[in-house]
C-alpha positions as CSV (number, residue, x, y, z in Angstrom):
1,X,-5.5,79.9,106.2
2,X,-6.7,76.2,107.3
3,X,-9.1,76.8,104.2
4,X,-6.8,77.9,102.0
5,X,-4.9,74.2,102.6
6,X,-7.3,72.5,102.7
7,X,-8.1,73.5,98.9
8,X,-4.7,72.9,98.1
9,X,-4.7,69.5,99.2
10,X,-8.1,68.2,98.3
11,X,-8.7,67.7,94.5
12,X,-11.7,68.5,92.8
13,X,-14.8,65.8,93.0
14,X,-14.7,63.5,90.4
15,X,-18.4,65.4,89.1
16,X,-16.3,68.7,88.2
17,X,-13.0,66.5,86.8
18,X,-15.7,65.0,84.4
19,X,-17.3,68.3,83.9
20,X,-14.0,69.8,83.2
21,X,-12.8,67.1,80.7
22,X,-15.7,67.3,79.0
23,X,-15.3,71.2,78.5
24,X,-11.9,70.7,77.9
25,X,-12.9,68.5,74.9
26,X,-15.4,70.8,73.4
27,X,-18.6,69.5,75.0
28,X,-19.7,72.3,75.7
29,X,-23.7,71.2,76.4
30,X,-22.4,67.8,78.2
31,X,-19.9,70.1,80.3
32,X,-22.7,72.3,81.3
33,X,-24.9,69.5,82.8
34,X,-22.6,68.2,84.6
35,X,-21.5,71.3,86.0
36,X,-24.8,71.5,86.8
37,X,-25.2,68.3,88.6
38,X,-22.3,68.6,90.3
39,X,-23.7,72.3,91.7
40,X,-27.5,70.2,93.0
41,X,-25.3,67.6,94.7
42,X,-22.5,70.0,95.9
43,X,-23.8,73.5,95.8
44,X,-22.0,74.6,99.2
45,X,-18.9,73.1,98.2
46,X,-15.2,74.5,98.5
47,X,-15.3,74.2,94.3
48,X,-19.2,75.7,93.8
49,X,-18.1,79.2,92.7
50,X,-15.3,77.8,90.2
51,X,-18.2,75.1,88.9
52,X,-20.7,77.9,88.5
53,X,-17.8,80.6,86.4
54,X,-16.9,77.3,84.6
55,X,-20.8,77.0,84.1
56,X,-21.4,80.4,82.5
57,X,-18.3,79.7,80.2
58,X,-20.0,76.4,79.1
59,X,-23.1,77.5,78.1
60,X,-21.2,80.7,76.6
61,X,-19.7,78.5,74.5
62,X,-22.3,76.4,73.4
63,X,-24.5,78.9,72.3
64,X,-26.5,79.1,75.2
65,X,-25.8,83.4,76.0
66,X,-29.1,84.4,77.6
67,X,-28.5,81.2,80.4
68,X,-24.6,82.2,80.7
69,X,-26.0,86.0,81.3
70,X,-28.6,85.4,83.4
71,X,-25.9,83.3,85.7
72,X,-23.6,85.7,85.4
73,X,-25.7,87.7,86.7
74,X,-26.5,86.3,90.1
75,X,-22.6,85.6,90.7
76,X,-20.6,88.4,93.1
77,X,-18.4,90.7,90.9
78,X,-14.9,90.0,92.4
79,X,-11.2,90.1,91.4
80,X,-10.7,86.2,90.6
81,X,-9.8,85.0,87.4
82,X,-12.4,82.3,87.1
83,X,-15.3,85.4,87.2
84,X,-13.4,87.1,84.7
85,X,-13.0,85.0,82.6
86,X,-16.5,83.7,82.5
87,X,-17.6,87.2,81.7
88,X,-14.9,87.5,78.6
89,X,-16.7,84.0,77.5
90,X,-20.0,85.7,77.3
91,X,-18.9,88.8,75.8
92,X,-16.9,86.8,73.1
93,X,-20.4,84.9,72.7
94,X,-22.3,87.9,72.0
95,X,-19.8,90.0,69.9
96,X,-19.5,86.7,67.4
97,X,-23.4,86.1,67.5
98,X,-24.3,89.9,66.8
99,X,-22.0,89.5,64.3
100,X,-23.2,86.0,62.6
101,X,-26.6,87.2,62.8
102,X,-25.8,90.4,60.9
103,X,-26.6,92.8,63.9
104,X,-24.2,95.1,63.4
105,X,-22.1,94.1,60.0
106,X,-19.5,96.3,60.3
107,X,-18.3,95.8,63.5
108,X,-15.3,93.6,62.5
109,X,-14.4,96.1,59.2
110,X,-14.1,99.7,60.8
């Protein structure tokens, strides 16, 4: 419970706010290293497993799938949003790069 409060009442580091803002704003590569950064200097912290989903959706959405999966892969399968929604990212990523790269061209149309 004291842990629980103490999230509450403490607000992210400024690392993640700028990491966050930067994702936020589409800056996507920029959010990822400093999500990154954030996870050297702070990789025990209260925020660590939101930076790391938030991570996986950064580099999902630059581009980046095969370094959003292989993070994905190393984080616990729970019932949080944040985990989820980090997996939707990289499934979005891949459906729309199979698709742009002609992998499976009727995937949209049947």
């Amino acid at each position: 419970m004291a842990l629980i409060l103490f999230l509450l009442a403490s607000p992210p580091l400024p690392t993640l706010q700028l990491a966050d803002s930067l994702f936020v704003h589409g800056s996507f590569r920029e959010a990822a290293t400093e999500y990154e950064r954030h996870l050297f200097v702070h990789g025990s912290d209260p925020f660590a497993a939101r930076a790391r989903c938030q991570l996986v959706r950064a580099y999902a959405q630059a581009g980046e799938l095969e370094r959003a999966e292989r993070l994905l892969s190393t984080l616990p399968v729970s019932g949080d949003s944040l985990g989820w929604n980090a997996r939707l990212a990289l499934a979005l990523g891949t459906l729309l790069r199979s698709v742009r790269f002609g992998r499976n061209p009727n995937l949209l149309t049947s």
